[in-house]
VOGU-3710 file (C-alpha; in Angstrom, 3 decimals, decimal comma):
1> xxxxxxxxxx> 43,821/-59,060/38,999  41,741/-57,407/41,098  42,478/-54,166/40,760  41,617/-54,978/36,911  38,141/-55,948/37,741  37,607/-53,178/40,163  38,580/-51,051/37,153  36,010/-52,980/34,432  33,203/-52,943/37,174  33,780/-49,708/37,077
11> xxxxxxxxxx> 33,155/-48,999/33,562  30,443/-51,284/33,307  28,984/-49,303/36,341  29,135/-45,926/34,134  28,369/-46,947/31,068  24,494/-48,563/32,271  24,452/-44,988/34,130  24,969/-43,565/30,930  22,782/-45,343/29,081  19,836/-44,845/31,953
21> xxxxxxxxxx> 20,150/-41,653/31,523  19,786/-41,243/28,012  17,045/-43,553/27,457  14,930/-41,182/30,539  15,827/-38,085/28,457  13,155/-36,666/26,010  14,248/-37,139/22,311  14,417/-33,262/21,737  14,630/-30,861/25,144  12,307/-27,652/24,631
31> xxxxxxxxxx> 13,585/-25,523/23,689  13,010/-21,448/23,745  13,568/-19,170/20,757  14,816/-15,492/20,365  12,888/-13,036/17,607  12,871/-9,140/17,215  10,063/-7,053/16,366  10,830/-3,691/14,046  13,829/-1,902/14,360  14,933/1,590/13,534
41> xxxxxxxxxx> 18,100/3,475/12,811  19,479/5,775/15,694  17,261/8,706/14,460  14,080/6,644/14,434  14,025/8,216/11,137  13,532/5,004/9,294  11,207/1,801/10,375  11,493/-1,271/9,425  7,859/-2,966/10,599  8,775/-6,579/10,482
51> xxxxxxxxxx> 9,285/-9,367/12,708  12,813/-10,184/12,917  13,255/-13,029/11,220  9,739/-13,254/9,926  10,075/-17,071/9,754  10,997/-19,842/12,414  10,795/-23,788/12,934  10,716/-25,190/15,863  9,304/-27,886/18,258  5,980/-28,668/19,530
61> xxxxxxxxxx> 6,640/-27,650/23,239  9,261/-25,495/22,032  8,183/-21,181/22,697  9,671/-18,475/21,451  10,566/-14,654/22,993  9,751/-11,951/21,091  11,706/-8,626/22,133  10,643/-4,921/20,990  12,949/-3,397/19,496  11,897/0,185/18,022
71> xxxxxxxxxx> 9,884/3,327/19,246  6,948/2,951/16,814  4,331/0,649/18,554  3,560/-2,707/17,676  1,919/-5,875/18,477  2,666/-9,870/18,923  -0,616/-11,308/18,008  -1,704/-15,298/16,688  -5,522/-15,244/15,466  -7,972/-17,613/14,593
81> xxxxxxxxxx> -8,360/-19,232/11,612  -11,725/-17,195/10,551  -11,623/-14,672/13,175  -11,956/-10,814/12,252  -8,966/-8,826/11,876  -9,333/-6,895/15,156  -9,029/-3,081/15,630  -5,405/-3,205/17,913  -6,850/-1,087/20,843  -9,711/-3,993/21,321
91> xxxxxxxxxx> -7,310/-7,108/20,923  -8,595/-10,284/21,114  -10,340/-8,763/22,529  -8,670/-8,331/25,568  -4,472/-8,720/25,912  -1,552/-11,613/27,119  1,219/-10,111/29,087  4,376/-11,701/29,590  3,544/-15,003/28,505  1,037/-17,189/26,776
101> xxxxxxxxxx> 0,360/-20,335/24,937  -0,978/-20,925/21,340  -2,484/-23,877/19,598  -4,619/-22,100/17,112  -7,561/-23,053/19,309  -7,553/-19,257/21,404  -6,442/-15,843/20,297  -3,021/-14,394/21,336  -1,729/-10,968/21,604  -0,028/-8,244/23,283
111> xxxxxxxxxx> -0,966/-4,668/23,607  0,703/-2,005/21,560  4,510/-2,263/22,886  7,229/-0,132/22,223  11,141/-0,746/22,807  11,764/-1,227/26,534  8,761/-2,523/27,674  9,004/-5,850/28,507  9,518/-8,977/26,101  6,179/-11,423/25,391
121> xxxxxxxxxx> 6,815/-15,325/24,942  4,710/-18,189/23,682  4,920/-21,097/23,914  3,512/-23,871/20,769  2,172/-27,093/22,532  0,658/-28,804/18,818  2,269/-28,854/15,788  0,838/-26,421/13,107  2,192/-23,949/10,813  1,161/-20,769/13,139
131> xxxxxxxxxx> 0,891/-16,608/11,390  1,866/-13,900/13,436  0,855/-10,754/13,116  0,966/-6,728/14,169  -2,260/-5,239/14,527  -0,952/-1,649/14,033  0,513/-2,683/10,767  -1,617/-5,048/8,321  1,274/-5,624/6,355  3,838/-6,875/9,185
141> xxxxxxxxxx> 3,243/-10,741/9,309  5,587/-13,738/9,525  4,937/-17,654/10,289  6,270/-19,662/13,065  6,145/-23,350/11,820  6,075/-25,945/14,666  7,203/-29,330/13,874  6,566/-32,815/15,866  9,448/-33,315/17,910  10,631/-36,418/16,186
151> xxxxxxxxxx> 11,428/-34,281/13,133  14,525/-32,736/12,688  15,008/-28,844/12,675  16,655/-26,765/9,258  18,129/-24,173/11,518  19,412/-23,047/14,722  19,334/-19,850/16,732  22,592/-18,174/15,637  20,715/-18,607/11,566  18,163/-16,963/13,057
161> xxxxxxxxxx> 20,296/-14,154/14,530  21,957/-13,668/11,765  18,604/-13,534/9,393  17,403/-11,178/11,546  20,349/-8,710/10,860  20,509/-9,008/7,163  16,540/-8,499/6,732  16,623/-5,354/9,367  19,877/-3,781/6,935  18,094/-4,410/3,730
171> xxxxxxxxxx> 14,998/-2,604/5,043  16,608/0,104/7,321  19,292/1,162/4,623  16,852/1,030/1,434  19,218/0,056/-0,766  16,948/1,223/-4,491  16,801/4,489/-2,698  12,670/4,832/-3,249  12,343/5,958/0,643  15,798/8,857/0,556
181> xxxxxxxxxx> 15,001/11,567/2,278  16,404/15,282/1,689  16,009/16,826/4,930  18,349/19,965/4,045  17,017/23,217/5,729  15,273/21,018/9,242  17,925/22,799/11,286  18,587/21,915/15,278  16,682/24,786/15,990  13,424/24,326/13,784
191> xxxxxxxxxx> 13,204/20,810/14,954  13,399/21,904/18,745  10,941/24,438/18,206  8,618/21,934/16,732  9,364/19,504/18,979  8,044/21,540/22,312  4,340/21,670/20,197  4,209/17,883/21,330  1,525/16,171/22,946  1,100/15,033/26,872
201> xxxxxxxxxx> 0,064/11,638/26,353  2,803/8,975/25,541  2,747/7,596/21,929  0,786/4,502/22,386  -2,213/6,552/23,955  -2,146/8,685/21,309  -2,098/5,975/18,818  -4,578/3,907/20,465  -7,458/6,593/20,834  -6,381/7,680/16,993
211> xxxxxxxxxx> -7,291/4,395/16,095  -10,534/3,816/18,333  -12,431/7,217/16,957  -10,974/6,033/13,120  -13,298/2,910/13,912  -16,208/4,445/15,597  -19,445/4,972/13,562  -19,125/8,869/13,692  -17,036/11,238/11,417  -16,948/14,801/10,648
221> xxxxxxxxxx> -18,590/15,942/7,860  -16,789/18,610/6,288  -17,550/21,356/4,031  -16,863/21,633/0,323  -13,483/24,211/-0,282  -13,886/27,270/-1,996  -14,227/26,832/-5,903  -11,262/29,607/-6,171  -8,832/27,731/-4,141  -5,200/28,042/-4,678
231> xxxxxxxxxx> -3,059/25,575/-6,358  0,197/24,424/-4,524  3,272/26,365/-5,285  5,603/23,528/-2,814  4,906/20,392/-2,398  6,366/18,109/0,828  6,192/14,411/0,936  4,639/13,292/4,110  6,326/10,004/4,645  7,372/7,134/2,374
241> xxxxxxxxxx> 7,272/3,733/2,483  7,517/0,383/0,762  6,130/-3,045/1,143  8,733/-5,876/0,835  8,403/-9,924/1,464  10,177/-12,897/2,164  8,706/-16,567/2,103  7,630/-16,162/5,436  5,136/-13,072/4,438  5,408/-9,060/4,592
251> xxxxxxxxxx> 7,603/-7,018/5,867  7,499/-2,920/5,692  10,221/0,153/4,957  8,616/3,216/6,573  10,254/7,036/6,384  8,308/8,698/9,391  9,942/12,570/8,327  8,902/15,287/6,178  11,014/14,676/3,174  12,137/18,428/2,455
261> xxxxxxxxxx> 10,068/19,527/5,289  11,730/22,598/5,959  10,334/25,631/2,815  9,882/28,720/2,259  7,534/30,345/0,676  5,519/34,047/-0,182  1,899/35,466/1,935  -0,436/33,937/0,164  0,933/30,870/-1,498  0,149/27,221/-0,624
271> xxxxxxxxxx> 1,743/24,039/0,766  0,728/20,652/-0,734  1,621/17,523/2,011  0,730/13,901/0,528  1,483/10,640/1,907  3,441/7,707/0,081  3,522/5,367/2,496  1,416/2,018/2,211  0,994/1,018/5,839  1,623/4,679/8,177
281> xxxxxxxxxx> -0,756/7,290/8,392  0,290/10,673/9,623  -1,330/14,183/10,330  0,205/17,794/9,585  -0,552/19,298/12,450  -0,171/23,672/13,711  -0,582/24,725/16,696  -2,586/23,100/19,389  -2,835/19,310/18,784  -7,249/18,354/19,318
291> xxxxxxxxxx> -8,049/15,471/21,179  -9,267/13,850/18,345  -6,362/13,290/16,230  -8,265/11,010/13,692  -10,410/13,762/12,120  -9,478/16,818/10,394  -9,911/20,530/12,413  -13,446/22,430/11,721  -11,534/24,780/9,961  -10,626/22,441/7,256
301> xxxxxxxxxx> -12,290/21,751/3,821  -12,290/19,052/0,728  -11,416/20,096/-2,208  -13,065/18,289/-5,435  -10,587/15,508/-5,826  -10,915/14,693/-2,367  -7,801/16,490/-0,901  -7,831/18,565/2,488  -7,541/22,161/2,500  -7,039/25,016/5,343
311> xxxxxxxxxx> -6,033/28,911/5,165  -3,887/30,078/8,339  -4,143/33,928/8,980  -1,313/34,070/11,123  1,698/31,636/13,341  -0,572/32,058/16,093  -3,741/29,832/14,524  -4,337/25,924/14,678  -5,433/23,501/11,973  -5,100/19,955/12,056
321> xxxxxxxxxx> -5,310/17,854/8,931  -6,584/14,337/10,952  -5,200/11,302/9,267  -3,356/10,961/6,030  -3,364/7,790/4,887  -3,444/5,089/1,847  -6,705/3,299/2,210  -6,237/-0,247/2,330  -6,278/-2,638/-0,947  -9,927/-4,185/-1,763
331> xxxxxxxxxx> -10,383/-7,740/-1,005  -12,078/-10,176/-3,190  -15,928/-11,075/-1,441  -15,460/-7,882/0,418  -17,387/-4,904/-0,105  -15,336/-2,393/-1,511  -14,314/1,313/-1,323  -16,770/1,295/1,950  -15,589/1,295/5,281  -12,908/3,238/7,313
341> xxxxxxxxxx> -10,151/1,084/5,966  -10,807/0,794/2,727  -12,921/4,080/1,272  -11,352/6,622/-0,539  -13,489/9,182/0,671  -12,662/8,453/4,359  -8,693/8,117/3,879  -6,976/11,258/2,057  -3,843/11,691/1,037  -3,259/15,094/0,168
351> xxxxxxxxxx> -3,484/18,304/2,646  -2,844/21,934/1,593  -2,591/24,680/3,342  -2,414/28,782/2,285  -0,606/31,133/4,326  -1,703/35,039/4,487  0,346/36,184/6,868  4,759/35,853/6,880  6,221/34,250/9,763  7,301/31,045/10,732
361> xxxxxxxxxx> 4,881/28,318/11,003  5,767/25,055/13,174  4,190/21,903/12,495  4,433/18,136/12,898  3,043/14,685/12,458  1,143/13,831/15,891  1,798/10,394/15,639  5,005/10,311/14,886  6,655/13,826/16,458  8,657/11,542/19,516
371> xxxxxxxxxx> 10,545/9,867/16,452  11,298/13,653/14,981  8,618/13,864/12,725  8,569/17,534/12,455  8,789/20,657/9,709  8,600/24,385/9,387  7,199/26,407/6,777  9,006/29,753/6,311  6,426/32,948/5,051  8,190/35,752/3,660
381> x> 6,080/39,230/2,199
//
């Protein structure tokens, strides 16, 4: 008998424990959340500018660690309901690192970060339904809705994981086929010979001063072309992309190559580059890279509908066609076709180039030669 009540006291004795211990604990325990941002295929051919998943609930108290995951630069930023979209080299202004805390109240954002630099986590102490944002790429958004902790979540991290995944695969392997490239003649050999023309700086310098003298208050004025100019005899594509979305908000495709960038061509003839992508600019870019990436050479022109033009005499010279780019969309209340992201006069799509003399001509995209960006135009008599 007394071994019996030993035994009950006993249970009594861990069951109040028990129960002591579960009325002290918090209803939900916060809780931190994994999240990618881009990805790219082993080439860095192909982009995908999205957070990964673009869409998360969680907690109030609960934070979540975004990790960079491609070598095109991006940021992890939460603005203001009502603030300015901000130029990314000026931030907030100003830049978190490591970790920070967001309650719509304060801006929050990293500095342009590539893959292997390290990860950036906030943390959501109010409830709110919260946009994130890169400020590289307009159209690279998601929403991180944070729920009181008394209500239950929809998902968990492995759905999360696993969303993550399938969204990277549908943009990485382009399933319509819109952004396909044909890159049949860039041998090893061009693309290592176009490769040493690369810049000093690292890619997020370059990017960053790119985008600080695209939003300063001076540009180059450039002369009108020749009324005689050539018309193109080859055309290359200068990057494609689309613009996809999911409930949570926009995601990106990008093709940062020269889709047939490899041609050949007779003294005298002409090269057409345009850009179709939405969201990437690029520059075609001989010879010595200026320091000002955002403007075209002095040696380049505008031709009547607006497109770039250059002449190159031999291998030896330089021209650089500054950025070519979509401009932005209007907005409605906004001024349009006016300012550096949005005039059509300030963002061209279309470069060409004549070559006098045969030879072999290296170029490539200074913004995007580190992800093999690169082509080769081939001038025979």
């Amino acid at each position: 008998m007394q071994v019996l009540k030993a035994v009950c006291s006993a249970r009594v004795f861990v069951a109040l424990l028990a129960l002591a211990v579960a009325v002290a604990a918090p209803a939900n325990a916060q809780q931190n959340w994994h999240a990618k941002v881009g990805a790219e295929t082993p080439d860095m051919a192909r982009q995908a500018l999205a957070f990964l998943p673009n869409e998360l609930w969680i907690h109030a108290g609960d934070s979540v660690t975004w990790t960079f995951n491609s070598d095109e630069i991006h940021t992890v930023s939460f603005l203001v309901v009502g603030q300015a979209f901000p130029p990314f080299p000026v931030g907030c202004p100003g830049f978190s690192f490591g970790v920070a805390s967001f309650d719509g109240s304060t801006c929050v954002t990293t500095p342009p970060t590539v893959k292997g630099q390290p990860n950036f986590t906030v943390s959501f102490p109010s409830a709110g339904n919260y946009k994130v944002q890169c400020l590289v790429h307009n159209t690279m958004n998601g929403v991180v809705h944070v729920l009181d902790a008394s209500l239950s979540l929809p998902h968990n991290q492995a759905f999360y994981d696993a969303e993550a995944m399938r969204e990277a695969r549908n943009l990485l392997t382009d399933n319509d086929g819109a952004t396909s490239a044909d890159m049949k003649g860039m041998n090893g050999a061009a693309a290592a010979s176009s490769m040493k023309m690369s810049h000093s700086m690292d890619s997020i310098s370059v990017r960053v001063l790119a985008e600080e003298k695209r939003h300063s208050a001076i540009s180059a004025k450039l002369a009108d072309s020749p009324g005689n100019a050539a018309e193109p005899s080859t055309r290359v594509t200068a990057g494609v992309g689309e613009i996809a979305s999911t409930p949570g908000g926009l995601q990106t495709n990008s093709l940062v190559r020269f889709v047939k960038g490899t041609v050949q061509i007779h003294a005298g003839q002409t090269v057409e580059w345009s850009n179709s992508d939405p969201e990437e600019p690029h520059t075609i870019t001989f010879g010595t890279e200026p320091e000002d990436l955002f403007d075209p050479s002095p040696n380049v022109t505008v031709d009547p509908d607006g497109g770039l033009r250059a002449v190159l005499n031999s291998p030896s010279d330089s021209v650089h066609s500054g950025f070519i780019l979509q401009a932005l969309d209007d907005q409605p209340c906004m001024p349009v076709n006016s300012n550096p992201n949005n005039s059509i006069a300030l963002n061209h799509t279309r470069f060409r180039v004549t070559f006098m003399a045969p030879g072999t001509y290296n170029y490539l995209c200074a913004l995007h030669d580190g992800l093999g960006m690169v082509g080769e135009v081939v001038v025979v008599p």
